[in-house]
PDB file of N, CA, C and O in Angstrom:
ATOM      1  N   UNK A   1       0.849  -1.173   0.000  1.00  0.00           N
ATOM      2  CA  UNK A   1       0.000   0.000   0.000  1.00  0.00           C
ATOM      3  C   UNK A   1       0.899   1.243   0.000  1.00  0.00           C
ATOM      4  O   UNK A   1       1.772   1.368   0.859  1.00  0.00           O
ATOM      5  N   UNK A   2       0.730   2.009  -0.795  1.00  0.00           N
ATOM      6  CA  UNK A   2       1.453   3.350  -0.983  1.00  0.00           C
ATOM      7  C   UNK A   2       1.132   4.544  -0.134  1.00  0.00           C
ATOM      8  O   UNK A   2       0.115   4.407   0.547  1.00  0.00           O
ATOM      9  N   UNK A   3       1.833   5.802  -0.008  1.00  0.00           N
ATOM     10  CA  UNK A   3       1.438   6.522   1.190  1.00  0.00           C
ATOM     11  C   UNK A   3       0.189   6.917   0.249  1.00  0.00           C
ATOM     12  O   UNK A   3      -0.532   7.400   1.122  1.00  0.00           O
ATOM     13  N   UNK A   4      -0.353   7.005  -0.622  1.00  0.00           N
ATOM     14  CA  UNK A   4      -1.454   7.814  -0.756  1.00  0.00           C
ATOM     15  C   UNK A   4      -3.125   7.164  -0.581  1.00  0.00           C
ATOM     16  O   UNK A   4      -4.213   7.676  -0.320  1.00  0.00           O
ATOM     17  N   UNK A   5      -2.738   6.038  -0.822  1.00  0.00           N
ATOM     18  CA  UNK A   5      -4.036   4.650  -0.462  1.00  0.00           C
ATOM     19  C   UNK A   5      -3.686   4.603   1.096  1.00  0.00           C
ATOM     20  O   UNK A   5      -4.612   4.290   1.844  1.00  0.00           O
ATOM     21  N   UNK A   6      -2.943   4.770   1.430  1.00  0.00           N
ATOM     22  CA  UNK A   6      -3.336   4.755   3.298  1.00  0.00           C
ATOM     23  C   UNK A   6      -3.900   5.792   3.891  1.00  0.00           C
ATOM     24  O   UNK A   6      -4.795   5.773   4.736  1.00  0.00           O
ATOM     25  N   UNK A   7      -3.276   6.829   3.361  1.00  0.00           N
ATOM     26  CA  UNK A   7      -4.275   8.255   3.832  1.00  0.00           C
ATOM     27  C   UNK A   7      -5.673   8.002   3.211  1.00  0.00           C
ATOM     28  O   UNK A   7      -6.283   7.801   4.261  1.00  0.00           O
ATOM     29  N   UNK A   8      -6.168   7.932   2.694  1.00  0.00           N
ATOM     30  CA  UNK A   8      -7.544   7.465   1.744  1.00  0.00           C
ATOM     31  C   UNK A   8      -8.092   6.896   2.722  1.00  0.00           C
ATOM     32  O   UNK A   8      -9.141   7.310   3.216  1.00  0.00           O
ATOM     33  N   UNK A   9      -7.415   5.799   3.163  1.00  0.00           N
ATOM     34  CA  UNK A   9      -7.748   4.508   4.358  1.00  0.00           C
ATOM     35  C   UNK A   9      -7.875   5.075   5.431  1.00  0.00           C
ATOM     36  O   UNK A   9      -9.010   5.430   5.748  1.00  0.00           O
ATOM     37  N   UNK A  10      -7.267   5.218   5.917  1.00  0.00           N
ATOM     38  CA  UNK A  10      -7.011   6.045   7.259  1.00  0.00           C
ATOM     39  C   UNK A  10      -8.180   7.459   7.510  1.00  0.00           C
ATOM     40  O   UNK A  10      -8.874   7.751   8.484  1.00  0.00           O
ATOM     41  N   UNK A  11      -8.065   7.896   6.617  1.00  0.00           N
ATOM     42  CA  UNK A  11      -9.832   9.113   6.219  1.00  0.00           C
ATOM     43  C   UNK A  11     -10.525   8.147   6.576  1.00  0.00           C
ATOM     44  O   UNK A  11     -10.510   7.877   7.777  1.00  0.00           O
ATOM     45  N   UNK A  12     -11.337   7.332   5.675  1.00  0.00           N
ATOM     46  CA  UNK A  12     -12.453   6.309   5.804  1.00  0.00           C
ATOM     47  C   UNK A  12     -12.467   6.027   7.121  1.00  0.00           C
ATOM     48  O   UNK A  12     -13.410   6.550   7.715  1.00  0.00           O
ATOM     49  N   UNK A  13     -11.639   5.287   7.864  1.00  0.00           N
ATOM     50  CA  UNK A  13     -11.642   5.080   8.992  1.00  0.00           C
ATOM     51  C   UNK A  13     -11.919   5.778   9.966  1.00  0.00           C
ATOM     52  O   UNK A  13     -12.643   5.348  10.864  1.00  0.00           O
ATOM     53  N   UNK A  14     -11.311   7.191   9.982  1.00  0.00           N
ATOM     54  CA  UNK A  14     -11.597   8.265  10.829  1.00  0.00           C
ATOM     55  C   UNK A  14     -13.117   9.185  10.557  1.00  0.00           C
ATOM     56  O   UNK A  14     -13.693   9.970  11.310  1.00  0.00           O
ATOM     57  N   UNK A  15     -13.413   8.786   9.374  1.00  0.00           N
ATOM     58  CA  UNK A  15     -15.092   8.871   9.197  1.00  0.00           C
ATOM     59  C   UNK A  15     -16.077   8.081   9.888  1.00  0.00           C
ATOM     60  O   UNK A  15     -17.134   8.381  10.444  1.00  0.00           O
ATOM     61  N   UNK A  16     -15.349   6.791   9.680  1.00  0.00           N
ATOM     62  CA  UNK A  16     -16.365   5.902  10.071  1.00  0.00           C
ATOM     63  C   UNK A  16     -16.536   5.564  11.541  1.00  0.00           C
ATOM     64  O   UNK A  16     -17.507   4.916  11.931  1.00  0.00           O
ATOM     65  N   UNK A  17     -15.624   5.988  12.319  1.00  0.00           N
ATOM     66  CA  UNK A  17     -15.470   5.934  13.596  1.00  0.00           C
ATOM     67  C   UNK A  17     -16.153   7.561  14.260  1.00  0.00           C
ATOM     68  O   UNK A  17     -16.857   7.769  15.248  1.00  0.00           O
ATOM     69  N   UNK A  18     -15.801   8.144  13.622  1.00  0.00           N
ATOM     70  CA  UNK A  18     -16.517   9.562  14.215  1.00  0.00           C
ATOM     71  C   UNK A  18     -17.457   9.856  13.725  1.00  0.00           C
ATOM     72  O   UNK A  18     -18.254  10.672  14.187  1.00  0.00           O
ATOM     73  N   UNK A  19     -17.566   9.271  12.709  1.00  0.00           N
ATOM     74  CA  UNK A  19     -19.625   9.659  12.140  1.00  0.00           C
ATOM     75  C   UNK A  19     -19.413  10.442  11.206  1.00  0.00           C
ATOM     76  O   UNK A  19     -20.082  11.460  11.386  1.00  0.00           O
ATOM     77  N   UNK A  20     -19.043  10.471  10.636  1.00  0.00           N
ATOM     78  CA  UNK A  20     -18.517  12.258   9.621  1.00  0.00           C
ATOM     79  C   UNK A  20     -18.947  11.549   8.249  1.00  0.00           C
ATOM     80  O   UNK A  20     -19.013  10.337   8.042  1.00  0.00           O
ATOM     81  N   UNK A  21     -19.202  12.519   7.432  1.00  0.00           N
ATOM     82  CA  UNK A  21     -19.799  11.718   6.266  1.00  0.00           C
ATOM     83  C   UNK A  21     -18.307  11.836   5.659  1.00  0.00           C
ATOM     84  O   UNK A  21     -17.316  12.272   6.244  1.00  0.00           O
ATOM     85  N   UNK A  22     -18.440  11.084   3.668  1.00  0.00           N
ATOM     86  CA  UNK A  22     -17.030  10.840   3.116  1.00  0.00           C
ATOM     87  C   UNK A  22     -16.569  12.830   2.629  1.00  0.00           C
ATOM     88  O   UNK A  22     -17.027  13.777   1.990  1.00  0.00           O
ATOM     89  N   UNK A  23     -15.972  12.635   3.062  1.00  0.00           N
ATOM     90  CA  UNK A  23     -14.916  13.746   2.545  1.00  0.00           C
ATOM     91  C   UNK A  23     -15.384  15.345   3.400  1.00  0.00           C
ATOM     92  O   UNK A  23     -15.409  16.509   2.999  1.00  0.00           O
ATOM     93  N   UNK A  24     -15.693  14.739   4.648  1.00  0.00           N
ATOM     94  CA  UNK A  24     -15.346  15.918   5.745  1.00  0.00           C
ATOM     95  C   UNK A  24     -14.363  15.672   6.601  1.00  0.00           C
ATOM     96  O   UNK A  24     -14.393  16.385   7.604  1.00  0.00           O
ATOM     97  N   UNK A  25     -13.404  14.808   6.529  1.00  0.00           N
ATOM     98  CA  UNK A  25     -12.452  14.259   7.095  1.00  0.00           C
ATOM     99  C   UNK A  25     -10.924  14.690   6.480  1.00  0.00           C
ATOM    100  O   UNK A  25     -10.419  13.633   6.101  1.00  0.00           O
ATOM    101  N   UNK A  26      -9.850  15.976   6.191  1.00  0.00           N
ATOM    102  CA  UNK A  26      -9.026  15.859   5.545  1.00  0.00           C
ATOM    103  C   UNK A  26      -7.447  15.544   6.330  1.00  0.00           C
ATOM    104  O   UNK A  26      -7.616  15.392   7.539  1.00  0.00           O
ATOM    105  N   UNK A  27      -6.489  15.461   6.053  1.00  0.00           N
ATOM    106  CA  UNK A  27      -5.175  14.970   6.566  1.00  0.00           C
ATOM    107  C   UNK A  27      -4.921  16.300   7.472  1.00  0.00           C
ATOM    108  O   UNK A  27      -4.157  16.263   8.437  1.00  0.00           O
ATOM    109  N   UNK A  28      -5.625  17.488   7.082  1.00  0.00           N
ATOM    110  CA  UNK A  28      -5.206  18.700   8.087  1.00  0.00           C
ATOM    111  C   UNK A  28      -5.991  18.598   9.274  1.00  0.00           C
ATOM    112  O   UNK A  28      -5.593  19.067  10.340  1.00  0.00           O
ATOM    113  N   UNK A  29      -7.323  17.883   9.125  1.00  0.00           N
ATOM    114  CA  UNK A  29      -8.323  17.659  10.359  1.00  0.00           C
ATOM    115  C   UNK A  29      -7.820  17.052  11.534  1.00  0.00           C
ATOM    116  O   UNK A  29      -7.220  15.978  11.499  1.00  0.00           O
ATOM    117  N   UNK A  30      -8.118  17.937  12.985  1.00  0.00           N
ATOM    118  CA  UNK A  30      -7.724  17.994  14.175  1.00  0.00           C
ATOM    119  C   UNK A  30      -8.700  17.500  14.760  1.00  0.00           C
ATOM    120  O   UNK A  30      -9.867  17.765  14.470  1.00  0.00           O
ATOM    121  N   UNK A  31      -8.252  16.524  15.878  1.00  0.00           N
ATOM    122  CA  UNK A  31      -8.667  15.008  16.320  1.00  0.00           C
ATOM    123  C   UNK A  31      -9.857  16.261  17.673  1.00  0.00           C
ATOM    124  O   UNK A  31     -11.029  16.273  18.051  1.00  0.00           O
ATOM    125  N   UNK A  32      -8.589  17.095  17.927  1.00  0.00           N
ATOM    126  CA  UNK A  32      -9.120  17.965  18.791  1.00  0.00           C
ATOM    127  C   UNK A  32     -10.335  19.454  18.935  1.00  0.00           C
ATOM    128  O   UNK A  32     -11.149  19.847  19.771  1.00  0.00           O
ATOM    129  N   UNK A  33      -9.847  19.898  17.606  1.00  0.00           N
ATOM    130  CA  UNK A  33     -10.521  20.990  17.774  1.00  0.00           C
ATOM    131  C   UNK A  33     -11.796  20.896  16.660  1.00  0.00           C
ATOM    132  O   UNK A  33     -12.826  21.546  16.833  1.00  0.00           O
ATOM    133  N   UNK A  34     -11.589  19.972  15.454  1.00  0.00           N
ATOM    134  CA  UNK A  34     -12.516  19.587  14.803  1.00  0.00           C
ATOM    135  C   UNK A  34     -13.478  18.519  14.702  1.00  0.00           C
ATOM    136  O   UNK A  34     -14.639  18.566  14.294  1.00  0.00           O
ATOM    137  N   UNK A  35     -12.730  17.440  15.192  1.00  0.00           N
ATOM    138  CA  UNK A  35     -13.672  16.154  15.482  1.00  0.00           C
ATOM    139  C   UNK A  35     -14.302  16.195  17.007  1.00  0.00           C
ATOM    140  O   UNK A  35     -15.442  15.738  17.097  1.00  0.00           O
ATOM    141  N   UNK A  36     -13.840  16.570  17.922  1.00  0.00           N
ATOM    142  CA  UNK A  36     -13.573  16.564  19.299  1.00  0.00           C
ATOM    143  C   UNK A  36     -14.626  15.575  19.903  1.00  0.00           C
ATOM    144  O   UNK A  36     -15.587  15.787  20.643  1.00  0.00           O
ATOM    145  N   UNK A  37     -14.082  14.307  19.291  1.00  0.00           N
ATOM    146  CA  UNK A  37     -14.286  13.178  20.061  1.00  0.00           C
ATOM    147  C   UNK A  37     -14.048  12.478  21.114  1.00  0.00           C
ATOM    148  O   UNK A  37     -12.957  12.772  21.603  1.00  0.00           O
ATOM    149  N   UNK A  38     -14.696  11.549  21.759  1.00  0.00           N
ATOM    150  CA  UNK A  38     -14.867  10.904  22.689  1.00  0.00           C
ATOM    151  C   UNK A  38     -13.538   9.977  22.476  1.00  0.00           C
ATOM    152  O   UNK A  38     -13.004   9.752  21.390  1.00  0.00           O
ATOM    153  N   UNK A  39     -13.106   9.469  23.807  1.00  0.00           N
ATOM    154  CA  UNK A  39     -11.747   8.655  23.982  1.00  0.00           C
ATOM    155  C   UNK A  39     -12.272   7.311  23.429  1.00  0.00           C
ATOM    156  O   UNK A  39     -11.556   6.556  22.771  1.00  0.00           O
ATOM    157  N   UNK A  40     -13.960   6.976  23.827  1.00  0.00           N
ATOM    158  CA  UNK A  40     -14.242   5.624  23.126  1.00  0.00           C
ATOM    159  C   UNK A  40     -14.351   5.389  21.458  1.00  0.00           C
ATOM    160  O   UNK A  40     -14.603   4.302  20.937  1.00  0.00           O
ATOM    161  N   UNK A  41     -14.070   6.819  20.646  1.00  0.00           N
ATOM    162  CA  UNK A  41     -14.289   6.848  19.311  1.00  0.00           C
ATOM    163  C   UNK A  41     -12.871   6.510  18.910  1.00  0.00           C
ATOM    164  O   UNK A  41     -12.635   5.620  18.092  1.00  0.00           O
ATOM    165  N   UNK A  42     -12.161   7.052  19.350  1.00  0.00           N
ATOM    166  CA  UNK A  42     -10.487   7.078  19.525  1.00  0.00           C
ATOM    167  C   UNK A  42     -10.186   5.611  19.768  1.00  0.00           C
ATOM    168  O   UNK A  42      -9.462   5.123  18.900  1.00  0.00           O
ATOM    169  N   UNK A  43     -10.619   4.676  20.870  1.00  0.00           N
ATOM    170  CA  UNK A  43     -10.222   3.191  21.288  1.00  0.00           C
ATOM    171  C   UNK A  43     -11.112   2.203  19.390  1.00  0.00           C
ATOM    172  O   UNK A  43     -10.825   1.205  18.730  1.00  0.00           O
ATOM    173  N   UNK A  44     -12.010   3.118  19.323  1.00  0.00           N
ATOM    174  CA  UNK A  44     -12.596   2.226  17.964  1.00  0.00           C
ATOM    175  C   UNK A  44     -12.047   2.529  16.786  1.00  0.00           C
ATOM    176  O   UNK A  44     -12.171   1.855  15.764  1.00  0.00           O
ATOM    177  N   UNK A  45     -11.173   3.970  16.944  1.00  0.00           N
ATOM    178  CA  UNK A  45     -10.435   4.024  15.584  1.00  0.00           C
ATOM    179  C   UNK A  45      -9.336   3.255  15.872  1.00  0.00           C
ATOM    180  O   UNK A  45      -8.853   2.831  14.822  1.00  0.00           O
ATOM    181  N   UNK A  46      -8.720   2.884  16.862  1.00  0.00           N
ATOM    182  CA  UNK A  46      -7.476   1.962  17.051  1.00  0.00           C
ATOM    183  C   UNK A  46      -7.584   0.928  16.559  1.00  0.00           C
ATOM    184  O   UNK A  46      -6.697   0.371  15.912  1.00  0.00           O
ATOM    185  N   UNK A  47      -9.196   0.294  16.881  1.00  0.00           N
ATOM    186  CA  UNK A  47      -9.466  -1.192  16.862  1.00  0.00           C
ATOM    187  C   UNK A  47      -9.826  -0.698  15.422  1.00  0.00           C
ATOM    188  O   UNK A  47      -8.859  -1.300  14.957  1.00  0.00           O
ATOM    189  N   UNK A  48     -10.462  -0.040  14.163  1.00  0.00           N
ATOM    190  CA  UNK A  48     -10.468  -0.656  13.022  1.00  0.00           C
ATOM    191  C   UNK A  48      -8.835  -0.743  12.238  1.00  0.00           C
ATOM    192  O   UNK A  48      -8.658  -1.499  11.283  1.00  0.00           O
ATOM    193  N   UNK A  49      -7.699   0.147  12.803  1.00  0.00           N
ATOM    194  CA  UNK A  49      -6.651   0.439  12.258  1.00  0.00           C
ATOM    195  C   UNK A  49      -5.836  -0.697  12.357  1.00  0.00           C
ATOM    196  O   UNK A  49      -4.889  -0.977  11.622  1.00  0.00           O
ATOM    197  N   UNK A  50      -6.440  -1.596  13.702  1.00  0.00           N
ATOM    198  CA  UNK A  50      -5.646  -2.735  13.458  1.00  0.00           C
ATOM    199  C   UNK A  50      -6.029  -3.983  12.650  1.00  0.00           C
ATOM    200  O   UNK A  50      -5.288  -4.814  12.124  1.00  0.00           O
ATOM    201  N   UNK A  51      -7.575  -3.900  12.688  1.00  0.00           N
ATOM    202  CA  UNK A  51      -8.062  -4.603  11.798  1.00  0.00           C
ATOM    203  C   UNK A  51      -8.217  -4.847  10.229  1.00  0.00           C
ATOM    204  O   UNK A  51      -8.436  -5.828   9.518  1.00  0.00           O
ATOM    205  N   UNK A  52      -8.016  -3.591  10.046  1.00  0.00           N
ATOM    206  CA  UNK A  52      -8.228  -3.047   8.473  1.00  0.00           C
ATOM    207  C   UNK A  52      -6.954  -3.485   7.909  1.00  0.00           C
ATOM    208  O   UNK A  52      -6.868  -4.471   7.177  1.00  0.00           O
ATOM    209  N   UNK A  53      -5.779  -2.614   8.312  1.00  0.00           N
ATOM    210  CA  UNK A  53      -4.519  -2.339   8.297  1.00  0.00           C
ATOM    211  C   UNK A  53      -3.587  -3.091   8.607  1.00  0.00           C
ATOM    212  O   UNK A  53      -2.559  -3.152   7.934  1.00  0.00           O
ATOM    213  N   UNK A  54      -3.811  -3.872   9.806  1.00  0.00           N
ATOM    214  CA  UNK A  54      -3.114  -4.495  10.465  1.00  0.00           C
ATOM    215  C   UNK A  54      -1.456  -4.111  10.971  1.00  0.00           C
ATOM    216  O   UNK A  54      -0.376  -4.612  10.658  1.00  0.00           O
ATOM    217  N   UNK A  55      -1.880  -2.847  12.008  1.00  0.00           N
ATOM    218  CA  UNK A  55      -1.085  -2.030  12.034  1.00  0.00           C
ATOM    219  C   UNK A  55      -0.943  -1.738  13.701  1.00  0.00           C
ATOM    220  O   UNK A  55      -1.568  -0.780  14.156  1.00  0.00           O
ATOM    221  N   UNK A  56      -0.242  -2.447  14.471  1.00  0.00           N
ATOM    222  CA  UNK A  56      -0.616  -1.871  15.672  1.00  0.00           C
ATOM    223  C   UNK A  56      -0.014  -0.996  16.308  1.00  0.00           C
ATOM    224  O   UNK A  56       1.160  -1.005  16.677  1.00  0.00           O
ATOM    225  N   UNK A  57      -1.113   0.095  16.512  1.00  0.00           N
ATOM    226  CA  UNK A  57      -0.424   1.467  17.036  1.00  0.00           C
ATOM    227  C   UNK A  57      -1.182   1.602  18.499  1.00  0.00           C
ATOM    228  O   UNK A  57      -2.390   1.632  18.734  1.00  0.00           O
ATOM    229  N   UNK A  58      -0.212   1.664  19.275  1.00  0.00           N
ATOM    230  CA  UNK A  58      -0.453   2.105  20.801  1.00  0.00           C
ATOM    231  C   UNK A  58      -1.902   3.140  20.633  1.00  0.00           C
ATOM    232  O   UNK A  58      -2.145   3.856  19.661  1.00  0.00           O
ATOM    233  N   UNK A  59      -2.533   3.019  21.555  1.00  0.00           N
ATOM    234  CA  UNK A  59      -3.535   4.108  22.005  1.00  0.00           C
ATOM    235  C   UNK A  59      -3.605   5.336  22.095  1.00  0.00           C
ATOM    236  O   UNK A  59      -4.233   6.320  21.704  1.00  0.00           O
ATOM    237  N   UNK A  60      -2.643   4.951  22.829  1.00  0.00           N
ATOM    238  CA  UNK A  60      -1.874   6.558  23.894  1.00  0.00           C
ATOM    239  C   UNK A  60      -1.005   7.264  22.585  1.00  0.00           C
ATOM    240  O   UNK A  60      -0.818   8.478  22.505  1.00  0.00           O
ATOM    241  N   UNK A  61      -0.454   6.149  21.463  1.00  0.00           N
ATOM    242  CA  UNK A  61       0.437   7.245  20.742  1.00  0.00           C
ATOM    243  C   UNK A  61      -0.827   7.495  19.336  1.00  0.00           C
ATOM    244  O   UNK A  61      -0.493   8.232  18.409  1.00  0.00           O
ATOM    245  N   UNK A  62      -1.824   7.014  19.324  1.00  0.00           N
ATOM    246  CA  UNK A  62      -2.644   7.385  18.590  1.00  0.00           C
ATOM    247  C   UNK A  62      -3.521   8.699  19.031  1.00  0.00           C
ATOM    248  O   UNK A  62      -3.974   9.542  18.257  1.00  0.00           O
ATOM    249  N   UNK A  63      -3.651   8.674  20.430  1.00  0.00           N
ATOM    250  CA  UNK A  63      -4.272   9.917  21.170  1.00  0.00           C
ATOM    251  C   UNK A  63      -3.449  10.890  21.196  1.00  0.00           C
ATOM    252  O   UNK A  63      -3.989  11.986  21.048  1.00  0.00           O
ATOM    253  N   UNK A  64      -1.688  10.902  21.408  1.00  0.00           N
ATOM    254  CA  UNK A  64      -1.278  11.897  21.002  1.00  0.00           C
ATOM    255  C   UNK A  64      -1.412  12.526  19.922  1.00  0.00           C
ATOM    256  O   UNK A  64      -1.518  13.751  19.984  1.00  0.00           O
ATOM    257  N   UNK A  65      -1.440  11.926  18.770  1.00  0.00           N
ATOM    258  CA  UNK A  65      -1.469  12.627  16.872  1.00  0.00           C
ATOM    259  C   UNK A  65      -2.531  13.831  17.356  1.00  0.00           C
ATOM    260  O   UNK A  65      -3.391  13.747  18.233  1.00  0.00           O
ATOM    261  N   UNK A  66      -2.193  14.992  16.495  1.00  0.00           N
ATOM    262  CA  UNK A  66      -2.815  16.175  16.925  1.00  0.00           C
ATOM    263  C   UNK A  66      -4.069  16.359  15.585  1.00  0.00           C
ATOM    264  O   UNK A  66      -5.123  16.992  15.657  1.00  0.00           O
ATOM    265  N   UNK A  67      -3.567  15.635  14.491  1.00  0.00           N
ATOM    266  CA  UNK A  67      -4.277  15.624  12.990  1.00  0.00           C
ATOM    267  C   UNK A  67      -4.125  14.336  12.443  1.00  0.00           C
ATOM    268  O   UNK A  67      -3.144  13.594  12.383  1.00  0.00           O
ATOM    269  N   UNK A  68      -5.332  14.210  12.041  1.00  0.00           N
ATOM    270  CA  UNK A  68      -4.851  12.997  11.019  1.00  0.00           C
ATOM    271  C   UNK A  68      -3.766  12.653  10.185  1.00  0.00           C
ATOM    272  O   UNK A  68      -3.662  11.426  10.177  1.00  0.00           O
ATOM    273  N   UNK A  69      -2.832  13.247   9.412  1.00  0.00           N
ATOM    274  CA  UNK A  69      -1.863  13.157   9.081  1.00  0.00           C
ATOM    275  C   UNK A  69      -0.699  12.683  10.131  1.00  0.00           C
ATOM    276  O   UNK A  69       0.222  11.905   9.881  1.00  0.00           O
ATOM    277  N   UNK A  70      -0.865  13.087  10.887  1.00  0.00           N
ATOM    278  CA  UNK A  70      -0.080  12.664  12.360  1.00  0.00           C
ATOM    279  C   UNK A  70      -0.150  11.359  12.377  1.00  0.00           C
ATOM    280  O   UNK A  70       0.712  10.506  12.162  1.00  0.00           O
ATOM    281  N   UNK A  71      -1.808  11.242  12.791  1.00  0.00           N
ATOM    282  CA  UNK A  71      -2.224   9.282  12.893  1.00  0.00           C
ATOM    283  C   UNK A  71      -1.681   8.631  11.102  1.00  0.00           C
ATOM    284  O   UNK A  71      -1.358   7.460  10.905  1.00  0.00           O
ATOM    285  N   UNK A  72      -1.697   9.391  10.339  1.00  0.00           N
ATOM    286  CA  UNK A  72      -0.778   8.921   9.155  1.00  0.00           C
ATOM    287  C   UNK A  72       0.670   8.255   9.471  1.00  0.00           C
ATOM    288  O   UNK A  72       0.962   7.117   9.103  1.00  0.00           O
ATOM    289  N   UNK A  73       1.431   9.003  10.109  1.00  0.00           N
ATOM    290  CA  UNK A  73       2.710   9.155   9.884  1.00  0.00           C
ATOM    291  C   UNK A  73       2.628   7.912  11.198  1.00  0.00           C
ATOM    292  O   UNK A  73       3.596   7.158  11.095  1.00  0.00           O
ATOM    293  N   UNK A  74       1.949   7.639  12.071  1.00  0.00           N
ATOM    294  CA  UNK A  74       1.921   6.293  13.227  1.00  0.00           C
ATOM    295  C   UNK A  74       2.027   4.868  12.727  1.00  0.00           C
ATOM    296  O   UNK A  74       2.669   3.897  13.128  1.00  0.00           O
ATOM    297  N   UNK A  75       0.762   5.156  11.207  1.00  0.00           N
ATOM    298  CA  UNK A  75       0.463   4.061  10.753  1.00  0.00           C
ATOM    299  C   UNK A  75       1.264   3.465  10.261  1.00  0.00           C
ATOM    300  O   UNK A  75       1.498   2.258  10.306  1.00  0.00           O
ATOM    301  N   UNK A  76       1.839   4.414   9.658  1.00  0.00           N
ATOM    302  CA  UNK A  76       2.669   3.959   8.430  1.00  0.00           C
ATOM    303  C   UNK A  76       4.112   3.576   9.300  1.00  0.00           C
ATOM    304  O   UNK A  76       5.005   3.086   8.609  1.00  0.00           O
ATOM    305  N   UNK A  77       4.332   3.721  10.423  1.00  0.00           N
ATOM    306  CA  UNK A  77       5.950   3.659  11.031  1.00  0.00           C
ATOM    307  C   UNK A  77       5.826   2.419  11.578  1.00  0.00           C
ATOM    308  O   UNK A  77       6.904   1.879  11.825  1.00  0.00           O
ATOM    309  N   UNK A  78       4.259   1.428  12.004  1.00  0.00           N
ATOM    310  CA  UNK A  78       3.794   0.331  12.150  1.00  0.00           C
ATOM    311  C   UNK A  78       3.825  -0.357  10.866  1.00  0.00           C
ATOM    312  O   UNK A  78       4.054  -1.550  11.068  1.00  0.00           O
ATOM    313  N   UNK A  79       3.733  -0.177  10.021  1.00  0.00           N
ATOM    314  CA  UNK A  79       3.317  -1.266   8.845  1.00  0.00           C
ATOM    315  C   UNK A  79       5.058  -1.662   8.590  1.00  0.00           C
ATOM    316  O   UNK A  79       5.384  -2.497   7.747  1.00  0.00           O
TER     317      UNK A  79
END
């Protein structure tokens, strides 16, 4: 998978876990000030990232990423 099909992936995912329809989700979008989700949306984006992806990224270092691109750059240092 190339970096640009994982960001793609990684969107979807962060849609589908926060409810957001397709393409309100971009790599600049902040976990914090734009999604400002719940820690249990966060434990379910972990659990599809490992499922999907098969990528396992700590919690805690997935809760740090400040933007999706962030949780990009996690995924991808796992794969």
């Amino acid at each position: 998978m190339d970096r640009k099909e994982l960001e793609a992936k990684v969107i979807e995912l962060v849609e589908i876990s926060y409810g957001k329809n397709k393409g309100e989700v971009t790599l600049e979008t902040s976990f914090k000030d734009d999604l400002k989700g719940a820690s249990v949306q966060m434990v379910a984006l972990v659990s599809e990232i490992e499922n999907e992806l098969d990528a396992m990224v700590a919690l805690q270092d997935a809760a740090a990423c400040n933007t999706v691109a962030e949780l990009v750059d996690a995924v991808e240092a796992e794969m």
